[in-house]
TIMI-273133 format. One record per residue (C-alpha): residue in one letter; x, y negated, z. Coordinates in steps of 0.2 Angstrom, whole numbers, plus 2048, in hexadecimal, padded with zeros to 3 digits. Example, Ala and Ser with C-alpha at 12.3 -4.5 7.8 and 13.67 -1.06 7.14 Angstrom:
# residues 2
MARLUM residuo   u   v   w
MARLUM       a 83E 816 827
MARLUM       s 844 805 824
***
This chain:
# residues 314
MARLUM residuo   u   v   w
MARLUM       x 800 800 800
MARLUM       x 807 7EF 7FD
MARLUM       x 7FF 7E0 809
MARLUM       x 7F8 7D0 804
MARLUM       x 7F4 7C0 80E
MARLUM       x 7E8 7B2 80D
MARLUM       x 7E0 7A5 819
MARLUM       x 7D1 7B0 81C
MARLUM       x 7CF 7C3 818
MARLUM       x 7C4 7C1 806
MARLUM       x 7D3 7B5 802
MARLUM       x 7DF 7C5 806
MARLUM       x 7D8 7CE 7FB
MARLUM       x 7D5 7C6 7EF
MARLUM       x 7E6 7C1 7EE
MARLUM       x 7EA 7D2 7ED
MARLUM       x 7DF 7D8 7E0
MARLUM       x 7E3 7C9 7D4
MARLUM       x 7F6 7CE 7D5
MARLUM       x 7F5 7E2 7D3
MARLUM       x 7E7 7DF 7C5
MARLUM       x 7DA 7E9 7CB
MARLUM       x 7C7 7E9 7CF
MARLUM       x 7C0 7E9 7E0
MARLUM       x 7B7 7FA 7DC
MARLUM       x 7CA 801 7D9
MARLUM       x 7D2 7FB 7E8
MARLUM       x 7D6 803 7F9
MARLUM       x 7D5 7F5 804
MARLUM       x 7D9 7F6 819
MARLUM       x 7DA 7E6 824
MARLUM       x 7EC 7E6 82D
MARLUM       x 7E6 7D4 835
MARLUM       x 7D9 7C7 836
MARLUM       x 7DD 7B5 835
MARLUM       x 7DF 7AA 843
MARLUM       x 7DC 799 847
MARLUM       x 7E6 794 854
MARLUM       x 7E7 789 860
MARLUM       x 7DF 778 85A
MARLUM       x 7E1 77E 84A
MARLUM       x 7F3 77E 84A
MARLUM       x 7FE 785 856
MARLUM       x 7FE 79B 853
MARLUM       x 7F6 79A 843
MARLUM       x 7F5 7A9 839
MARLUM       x 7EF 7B1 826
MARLUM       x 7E4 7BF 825
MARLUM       x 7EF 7CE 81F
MARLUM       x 7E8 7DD 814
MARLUM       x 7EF 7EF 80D
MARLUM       x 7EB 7F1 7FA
MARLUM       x 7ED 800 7F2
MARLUM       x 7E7 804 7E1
MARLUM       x 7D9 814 7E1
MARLUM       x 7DF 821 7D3
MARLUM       x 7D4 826 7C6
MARLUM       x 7D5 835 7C8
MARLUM       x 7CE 832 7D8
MARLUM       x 7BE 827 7D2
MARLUM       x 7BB 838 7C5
MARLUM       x 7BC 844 7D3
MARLUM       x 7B1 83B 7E0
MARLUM       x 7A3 83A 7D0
MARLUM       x 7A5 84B 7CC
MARLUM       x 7A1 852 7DE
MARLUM       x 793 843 7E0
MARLUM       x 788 84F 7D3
MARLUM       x 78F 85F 7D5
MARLUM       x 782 86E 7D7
MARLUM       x 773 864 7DA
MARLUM       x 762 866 7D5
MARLUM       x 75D 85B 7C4
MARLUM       x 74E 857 7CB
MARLUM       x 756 852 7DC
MARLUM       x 765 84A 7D4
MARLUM       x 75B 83E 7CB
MARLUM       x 754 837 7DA
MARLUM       x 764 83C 7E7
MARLUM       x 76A 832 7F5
MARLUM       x 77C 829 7F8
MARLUM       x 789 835 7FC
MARLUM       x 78E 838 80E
MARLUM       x 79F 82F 813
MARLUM       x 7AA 835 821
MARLUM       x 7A1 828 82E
MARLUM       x 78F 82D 829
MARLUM       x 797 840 82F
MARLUM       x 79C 838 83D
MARLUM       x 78C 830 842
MARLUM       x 783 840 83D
MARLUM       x 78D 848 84C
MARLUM       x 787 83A 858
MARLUM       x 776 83D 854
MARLUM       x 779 851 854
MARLUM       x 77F 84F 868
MARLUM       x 772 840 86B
MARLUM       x 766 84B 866
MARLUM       x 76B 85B 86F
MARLUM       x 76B 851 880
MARLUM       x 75B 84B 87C
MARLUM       x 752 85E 87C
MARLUM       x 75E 864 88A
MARLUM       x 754 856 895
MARLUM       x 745 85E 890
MARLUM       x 74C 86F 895
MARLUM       x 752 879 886
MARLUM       x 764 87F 888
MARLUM       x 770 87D 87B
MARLUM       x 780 889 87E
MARLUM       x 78F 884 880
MARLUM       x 796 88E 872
MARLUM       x 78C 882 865
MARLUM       x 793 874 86F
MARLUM       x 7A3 879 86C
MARLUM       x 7A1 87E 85A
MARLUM       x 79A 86E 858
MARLUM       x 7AB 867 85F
MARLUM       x 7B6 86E 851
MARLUM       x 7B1 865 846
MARLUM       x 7B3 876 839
MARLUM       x 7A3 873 834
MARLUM       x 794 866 832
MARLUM       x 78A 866 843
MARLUM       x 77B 866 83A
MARLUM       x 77F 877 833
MARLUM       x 786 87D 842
MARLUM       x 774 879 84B
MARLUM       x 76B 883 83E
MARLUM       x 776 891 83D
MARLUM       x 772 891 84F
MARLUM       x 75F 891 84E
MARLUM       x 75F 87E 855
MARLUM       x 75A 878 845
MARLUM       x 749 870 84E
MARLUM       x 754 864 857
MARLUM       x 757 85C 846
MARLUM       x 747 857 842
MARLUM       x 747 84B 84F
MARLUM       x 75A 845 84E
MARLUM       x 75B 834 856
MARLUM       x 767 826 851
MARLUM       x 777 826 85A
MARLUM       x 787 81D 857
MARLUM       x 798 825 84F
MARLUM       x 7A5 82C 85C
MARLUM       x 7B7 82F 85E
MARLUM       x 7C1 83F 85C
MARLUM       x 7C7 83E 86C
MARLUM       x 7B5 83E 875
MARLUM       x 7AE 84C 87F
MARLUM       x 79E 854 87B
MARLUM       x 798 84C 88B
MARLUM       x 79C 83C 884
MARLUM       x 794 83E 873
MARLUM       x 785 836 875
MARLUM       x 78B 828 87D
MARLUM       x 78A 816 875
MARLUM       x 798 80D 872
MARLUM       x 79D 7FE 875
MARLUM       x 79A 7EE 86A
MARLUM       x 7A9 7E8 861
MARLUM       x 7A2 7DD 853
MARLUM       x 797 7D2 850
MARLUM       x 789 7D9 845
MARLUM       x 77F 7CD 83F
MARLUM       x 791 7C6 837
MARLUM       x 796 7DA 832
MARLUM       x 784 7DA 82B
MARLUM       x 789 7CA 81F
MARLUM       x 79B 7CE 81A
MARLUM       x 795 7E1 815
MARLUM       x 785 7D8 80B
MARLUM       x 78F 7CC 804
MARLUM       x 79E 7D8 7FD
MARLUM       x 790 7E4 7F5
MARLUM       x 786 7D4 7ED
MARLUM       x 799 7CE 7E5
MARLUM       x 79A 7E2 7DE
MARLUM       x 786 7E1 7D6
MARLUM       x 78C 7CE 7D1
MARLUM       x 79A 7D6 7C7
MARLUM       x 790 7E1 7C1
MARLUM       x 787 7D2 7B9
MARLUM       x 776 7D9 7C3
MARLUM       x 76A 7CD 7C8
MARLUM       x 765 7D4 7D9
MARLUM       x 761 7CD 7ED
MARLUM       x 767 7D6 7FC
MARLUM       x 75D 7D7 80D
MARLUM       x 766 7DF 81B
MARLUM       x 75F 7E5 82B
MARLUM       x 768 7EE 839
MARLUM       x 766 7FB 846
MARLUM       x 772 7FE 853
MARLUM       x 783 7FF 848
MARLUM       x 779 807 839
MARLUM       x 777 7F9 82B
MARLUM       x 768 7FA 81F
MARLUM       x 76A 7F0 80E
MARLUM       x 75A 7F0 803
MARLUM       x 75F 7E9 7F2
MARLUM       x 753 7E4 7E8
MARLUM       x 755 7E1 7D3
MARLUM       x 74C 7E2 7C4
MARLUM       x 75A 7EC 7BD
MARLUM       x 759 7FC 7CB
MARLUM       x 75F 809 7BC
MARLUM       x 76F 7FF 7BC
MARLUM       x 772 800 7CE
MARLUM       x 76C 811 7D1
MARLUM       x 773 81B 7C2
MARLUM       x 775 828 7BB
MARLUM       x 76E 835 7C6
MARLUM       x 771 82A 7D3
MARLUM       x 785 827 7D0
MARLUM       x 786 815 7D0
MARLUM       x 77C 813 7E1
MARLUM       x 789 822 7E8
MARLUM       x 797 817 7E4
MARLUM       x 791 808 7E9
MARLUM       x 78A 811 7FA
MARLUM       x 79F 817 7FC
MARLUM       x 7A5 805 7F9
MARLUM       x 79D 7FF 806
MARLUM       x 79D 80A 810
MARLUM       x 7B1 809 80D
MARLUM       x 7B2 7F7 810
MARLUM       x 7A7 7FB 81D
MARLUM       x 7B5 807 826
MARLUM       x 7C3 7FB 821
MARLUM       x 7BC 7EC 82A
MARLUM       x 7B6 7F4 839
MARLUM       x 7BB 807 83A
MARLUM       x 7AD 815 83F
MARLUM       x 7A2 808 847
MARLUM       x 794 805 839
MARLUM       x 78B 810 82D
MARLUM       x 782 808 81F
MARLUM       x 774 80F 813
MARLUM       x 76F 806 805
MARLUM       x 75E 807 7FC
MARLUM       x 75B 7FF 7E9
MARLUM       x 749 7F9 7E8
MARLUM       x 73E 80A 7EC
MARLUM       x 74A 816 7E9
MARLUM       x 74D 81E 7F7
MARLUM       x 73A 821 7FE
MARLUM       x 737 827 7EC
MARLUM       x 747 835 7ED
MARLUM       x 73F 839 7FD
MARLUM       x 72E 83C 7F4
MARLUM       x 735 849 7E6
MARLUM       x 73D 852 7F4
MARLUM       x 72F 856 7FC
MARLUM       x 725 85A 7EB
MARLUM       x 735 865 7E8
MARLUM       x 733 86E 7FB
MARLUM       x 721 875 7F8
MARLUM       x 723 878 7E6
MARLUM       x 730 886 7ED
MARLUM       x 726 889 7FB
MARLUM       x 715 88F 7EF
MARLUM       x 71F 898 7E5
MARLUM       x 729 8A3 7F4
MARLUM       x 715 8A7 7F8
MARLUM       x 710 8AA 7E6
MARLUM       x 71F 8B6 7E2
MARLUM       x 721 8BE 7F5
MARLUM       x 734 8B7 7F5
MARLUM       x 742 8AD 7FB
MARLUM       x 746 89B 7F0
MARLUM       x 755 891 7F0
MARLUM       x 759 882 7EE
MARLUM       x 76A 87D 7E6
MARLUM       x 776 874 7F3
MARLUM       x 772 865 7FC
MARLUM       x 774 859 809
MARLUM       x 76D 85A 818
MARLUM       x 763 84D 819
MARLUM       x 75D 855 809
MARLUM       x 75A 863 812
MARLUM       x 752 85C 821
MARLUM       x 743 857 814
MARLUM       x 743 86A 80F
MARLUM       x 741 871 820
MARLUM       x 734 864 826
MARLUM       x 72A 864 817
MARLUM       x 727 878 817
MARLUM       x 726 87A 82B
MARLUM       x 717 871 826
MARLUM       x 710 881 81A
MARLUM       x 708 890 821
MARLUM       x 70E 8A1 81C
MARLUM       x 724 89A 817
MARLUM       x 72F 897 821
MARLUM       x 742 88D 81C
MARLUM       x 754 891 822
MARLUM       x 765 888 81A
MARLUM       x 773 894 815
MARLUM       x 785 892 80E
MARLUM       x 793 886 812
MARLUM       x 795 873 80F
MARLUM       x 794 86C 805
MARLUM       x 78B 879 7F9
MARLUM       x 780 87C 809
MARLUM       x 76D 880 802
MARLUM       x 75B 883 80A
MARLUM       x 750 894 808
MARLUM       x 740 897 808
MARLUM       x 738 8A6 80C
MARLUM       x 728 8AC 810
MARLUM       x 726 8B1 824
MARLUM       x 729 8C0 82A
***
């Protein structure tokens, strides 16, 4: 990486990206320091200082590749950003939260999924339905990100505020309007927020532009910010963008998708599967047919080829 400076951080970097000649979209970008003002404005002045380092292409080809790889056309066309590192992250807070939350109830969870969980070998979503927990996912709560070093004790503790969000909220909606305005997209961003989970609703006339190509283009732009997101401010905020109706609709052909397979296991007295998906995907699956007499729905493989049966009960 090769650093830049510049009175403020957007000035670092742009510094950067003007003298390696690249596109913000193609750039690696971590903040070593922020600017300070000093004292008075004089005294202990300092620039903001960035890392810049170029992505590869080969890079950019192999994250579009996996984005679509081995999922349904039908679901593809209506698919949902792809899961970053952080959003993992979060999905193990809201796994623990969520434990503690029916252990107060009085359902014991063992200790050996609590310390499968702790691995980290595999996605504690899977591990919980491999378990026969999967009903504690239906009602995951919210929970924030947590550290490595944490203790499954300390899991579903919240932690402390570092930022300010209402100003991450407008840095991270004012980098992702400068990528649709470079994409010559004429489009408004709203942003709301929920703990240190950032919604961004973008609104345009031009959604097929933002979304893509089964859904590419949205999966990108999720990444970047989610990226800058991690650059800024670590594994303290997830974000999850949604272009116009999109992502209400992709929840709609999911569940369409759910009880087509679920009359056809009763019409043909046998198990369906879906292709791999995600698990919030597969959170859709599972809710929609618990609702349907007569089938019932189990995941099976590994991630992230990880896919949903259904089969008829009994």
């Amino acid at each position: 990486m090769v650093q830049f400076s510049g009175v403020n951080v957007e000035e670092a970097i742009q510094n950067g990206l003007n003298e390696l000649d690249i596109p913000r979209m193609k750039a690696h970008i971590t903040v070593v320091s922020r600017e300070k003002k000093g004292f008075l404005g004089l005294f202990g002045k300092k620039p903001a200082v960035v890392d810049i380092e170029p992505i590869a292409e080969t890079t950019v080809t192999k994250a579009n590749q996996q984005a679509v790889k081995g999922v349904p056309e039908e679901i593809n066309a209506q698919n949902e950003p792809v899961k970053s590192v952080s959003e993992e992250t979060v999905d193990l807070g809201r796994v623990v939260a969520a434990i503690k939350k029916v252990e107060e109830k009085g359902q014991e969870v063992s200790k050996e999924v609590k310390e499968e969980i702790l691995k980290h070998e595999k996605a504690p979503t899977t591990i919980l339905e491999e378990k026969g927990h999967g009903a504690i996912l239906d009602s995951t709560p919210e929970a924030p990100a947590q550290t490595e070093a944490s203790g499954f004790s300390d899991l579903g503790i919240e932690v402390e505020e570092s930022y300010d969000i209402e100003q991450v909220v407008a840095e991270v909606s004012s980098y992702v309007q400068t990528v649709i305005d470079e994409m010559d997209v004429e489009a408004s961003i709203s942003s709301s927020y929920n703990r240190r989970t950032i919604n961004m609703q973008i609104d345009t006339n031009e959604p097929g532009r933002v979304i893509g190509y089964h859904g590419k283009v949205l999966k990108a732009l999720q990444l970047l910010a989610q990226n800058y997101l991690y650059n800024q401010y670590s594994k303290n905020f997830y974000i999850a963008i949604n272009v116009n109706d999109y992502v209400e609709h992709r929840a709609e052909v999911l569940q369409s998708y759910a009880q087509k397979l679920a009359s056809r296991a009763l019409e043909e007295g046998q198990a369906q599967h879906t292709d791999p998906m995600s698990n919030s995907e597969r959170k859709i699956i599972h809710r929609i047919v618990s609702k349907m007499d007569g089938v019932t729905s189990y995941s099976e493989g590994e991630e992230p080829n990880r896919y949903v049966v259904v089969d008829i009960e009994g």
